[in-house]
C-alpha positions in Angstrom: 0.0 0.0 0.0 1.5 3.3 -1.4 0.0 5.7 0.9 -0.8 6.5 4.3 -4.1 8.4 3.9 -7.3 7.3 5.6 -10.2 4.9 3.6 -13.2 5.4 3.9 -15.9 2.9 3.7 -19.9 4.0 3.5 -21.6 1.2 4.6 -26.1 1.3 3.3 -28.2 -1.3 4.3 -29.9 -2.3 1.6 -32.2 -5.2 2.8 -35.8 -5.1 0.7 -37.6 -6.6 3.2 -36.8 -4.4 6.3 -38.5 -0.7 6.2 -37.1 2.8 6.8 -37.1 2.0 11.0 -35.1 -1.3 10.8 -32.7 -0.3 8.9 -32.0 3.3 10.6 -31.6 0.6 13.8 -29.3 -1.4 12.2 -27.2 1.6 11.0 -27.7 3.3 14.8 -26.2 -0.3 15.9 -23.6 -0.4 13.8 -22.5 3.2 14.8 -22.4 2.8 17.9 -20.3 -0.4 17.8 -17.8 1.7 15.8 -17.3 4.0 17.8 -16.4 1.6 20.9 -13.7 0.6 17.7 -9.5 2.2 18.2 -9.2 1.4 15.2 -11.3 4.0 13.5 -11.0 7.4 13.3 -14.1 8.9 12.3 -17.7 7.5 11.9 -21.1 8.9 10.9 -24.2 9.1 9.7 -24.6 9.9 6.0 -26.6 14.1 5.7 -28.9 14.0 2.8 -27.6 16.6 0.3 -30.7 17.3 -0.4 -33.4 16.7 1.8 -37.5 16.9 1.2 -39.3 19.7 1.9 -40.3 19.6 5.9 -38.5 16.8 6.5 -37.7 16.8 10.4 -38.1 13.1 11.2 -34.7 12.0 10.9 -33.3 14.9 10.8 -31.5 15.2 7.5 -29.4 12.1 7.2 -29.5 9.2 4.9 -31.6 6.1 5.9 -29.5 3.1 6.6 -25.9 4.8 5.5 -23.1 5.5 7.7 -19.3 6.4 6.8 -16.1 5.5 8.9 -12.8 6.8 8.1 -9.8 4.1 9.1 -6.0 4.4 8.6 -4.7 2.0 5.7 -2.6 0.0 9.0 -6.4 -0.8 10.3 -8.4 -1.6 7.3 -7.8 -5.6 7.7 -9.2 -5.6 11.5 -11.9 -2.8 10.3 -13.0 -5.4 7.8 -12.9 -8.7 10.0 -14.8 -7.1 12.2 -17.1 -5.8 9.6 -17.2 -9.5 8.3 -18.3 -10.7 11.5 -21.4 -8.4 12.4 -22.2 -8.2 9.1 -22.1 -11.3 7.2 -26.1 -12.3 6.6 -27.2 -8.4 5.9 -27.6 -7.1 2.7 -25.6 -4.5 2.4 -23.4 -2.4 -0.6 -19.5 -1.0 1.1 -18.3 1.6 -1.1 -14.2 1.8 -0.7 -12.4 5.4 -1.0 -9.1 5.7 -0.8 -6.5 7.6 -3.2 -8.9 9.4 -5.4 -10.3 5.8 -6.3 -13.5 4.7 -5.1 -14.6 0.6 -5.5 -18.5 0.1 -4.7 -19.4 -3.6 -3.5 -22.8 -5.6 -2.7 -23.2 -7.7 -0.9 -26.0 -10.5 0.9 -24.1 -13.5 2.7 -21.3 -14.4 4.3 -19.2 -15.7 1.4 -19.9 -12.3 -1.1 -18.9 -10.2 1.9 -16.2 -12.2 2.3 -15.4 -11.7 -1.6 -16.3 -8.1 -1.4 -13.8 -7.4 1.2 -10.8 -9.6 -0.5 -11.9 -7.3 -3.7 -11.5 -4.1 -1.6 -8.0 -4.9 0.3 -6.9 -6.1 -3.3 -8.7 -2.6 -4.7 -6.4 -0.6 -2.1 -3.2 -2.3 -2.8 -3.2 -2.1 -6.6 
């Protein structure tokens, strides 16, 4: 790996058959247990660039997104840990790092798996 910026990963739950509430919890739960993380420097909900009109609900933010920035030296653990909370949840992982971005989906175990292997490979060529 040629430099030592931060990735960032933006993580959406995309699961059809969960509504706007159970997937905002699953994002809220997934924040929280990021932020308990060392090995990540920033995390977030995603604003809405542009929300609808009177829109107060939720505030502004994207439903079922969140962003975390990690150092290169903790993307592995980032992503085993990803791996294990998140192996059965639909999801799409978009990897930015270097001016490059690399957008995966997602639905089991074994295409996580492959999604991650794809995005470590992604940040290394």
């Amino acid at each position: 790996m040629q430099d030592s910026s931060n990735i960032t990963l933006t993580i959406a739950f995309t699961d059809p058959d969960l509504d706007d509430e159970e997937l905002e919890a699953q994002a809220q739960t997934l924040l929280a247990q990021l932020k308990d993380l060392d090995e990540v420097e920033t995390v977030d909900r995603v604003r809405d660039p542009n929300p609808p009109e009177g829109n107060k609900a939720i505030g502004g933010i994207l439903v079922g997104l969140l962003t975390a920035e990690v150092s290169v030296v903790n993307f592995k653990k980032l992503c085993g840990f990803l791996g294990d909370r998140l192996g059965n949840k639909p999801i799409e992982l978009e990897v930015e790092a270097n001016g490059k971005k690399l957008k995966v989906k997602a639905s089991s175990q074994a295409e996580l798996k492959a999604a991650i292997e794809a995005a470590q490979k992604f940040l290394e060529g």
